[in-house]
Residue, then its C-alpha position, 0 to 999 in steps of 0.5 A: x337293149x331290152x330290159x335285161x336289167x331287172x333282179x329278180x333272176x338269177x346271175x346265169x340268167x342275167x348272163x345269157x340273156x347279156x350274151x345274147x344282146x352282147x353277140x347279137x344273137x337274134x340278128x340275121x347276121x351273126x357272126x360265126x365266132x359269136x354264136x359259138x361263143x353264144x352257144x358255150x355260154x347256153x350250154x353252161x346256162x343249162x348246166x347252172x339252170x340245173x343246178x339252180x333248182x336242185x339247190x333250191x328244192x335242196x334249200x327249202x328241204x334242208x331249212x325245213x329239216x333243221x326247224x324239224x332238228x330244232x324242234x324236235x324236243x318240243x315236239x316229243x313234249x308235244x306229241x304224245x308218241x313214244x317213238x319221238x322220245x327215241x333216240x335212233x329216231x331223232x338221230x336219223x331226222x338229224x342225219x336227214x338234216x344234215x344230208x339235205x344240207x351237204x346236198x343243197x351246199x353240193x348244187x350250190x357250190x356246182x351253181x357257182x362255178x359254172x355262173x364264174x364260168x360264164x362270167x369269163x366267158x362272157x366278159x372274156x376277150x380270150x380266143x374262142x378256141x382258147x376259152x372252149x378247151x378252158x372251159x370244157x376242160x372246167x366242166x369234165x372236172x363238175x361233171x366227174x363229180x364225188x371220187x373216193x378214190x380221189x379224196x383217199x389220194x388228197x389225205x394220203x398226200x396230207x399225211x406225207 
């Protein structure tokens, strides 16, 4: 087995690079069962490699932003413009701050799930006709995403 055992990766990396050694994906002999069980845990690869980067671009813009939050007193002091001494100005920066936030936590949250998901597929003995539906069903549920239709339903209920 190659050195697949480095840190500096991340979990869904390290999962398909363990599947592919795992299932013998590079023999001439694989077998059918295990290159599809493969080619499940690669297309969730792609879907957490996604992820991955929007949750760091969203990272470093919500970290950023929220220096720029903490600052931005001082900076008022600072800068001599009149516009930062607004406060439609520093409210706006604030809602930026807090956009990039609930973006990052959004990928974040989506990276997770689907780097579990292929940690059961990975590590499961289950069928593959089973883990498929399992897992396929998992994913139309990421993929629809946002629902206010949904999230009106779920305070309705709360307030039964």
């Amino acid at each position: 087995m190659r050195n697949i055992f480095t840190p500096n990766k991340t979990s869904a990396r390290f999962l398909v690079e363990y599947a592919n050694e795992k299932y013998h994906i590079d023999s001439e002999d694989v077998d059918s069962e295990n290159l599809e069980r493969y080619s499940l845990i690669y297309d969730l690869y792609i879907k957490a490699r996604s992820y991955s980067i929007m949750n760091k671009i969203f990272f470093w813009i919500a970290l950023t932003m929220g220096i720029v939050v903490l600052l931005w007193p001082s900076l008022g002091e600072v800068i001599s413009m009149d516009f930062l001494h607004s406060a439609i100005v520093q409210t706006t920066v604030t809602g930026l701050a807090a956009l990039a936030f609930a973006i990052y936590s959004h990928y974040k949250k989506r990276q997770t799930i689907v780097e579990n998901l292929m940690r059961s597929a990975v590590h499961s003995e289950e069928a593959i006709s089973l883990l498929k539906e399992r897992i396929i069903k998992e994913m139309e549920r990421i993929d629809t995403g946002f629902s206010f239709d949904e999230s009106f339903s779920k305070v309705e209920e709360k307030k039964r």
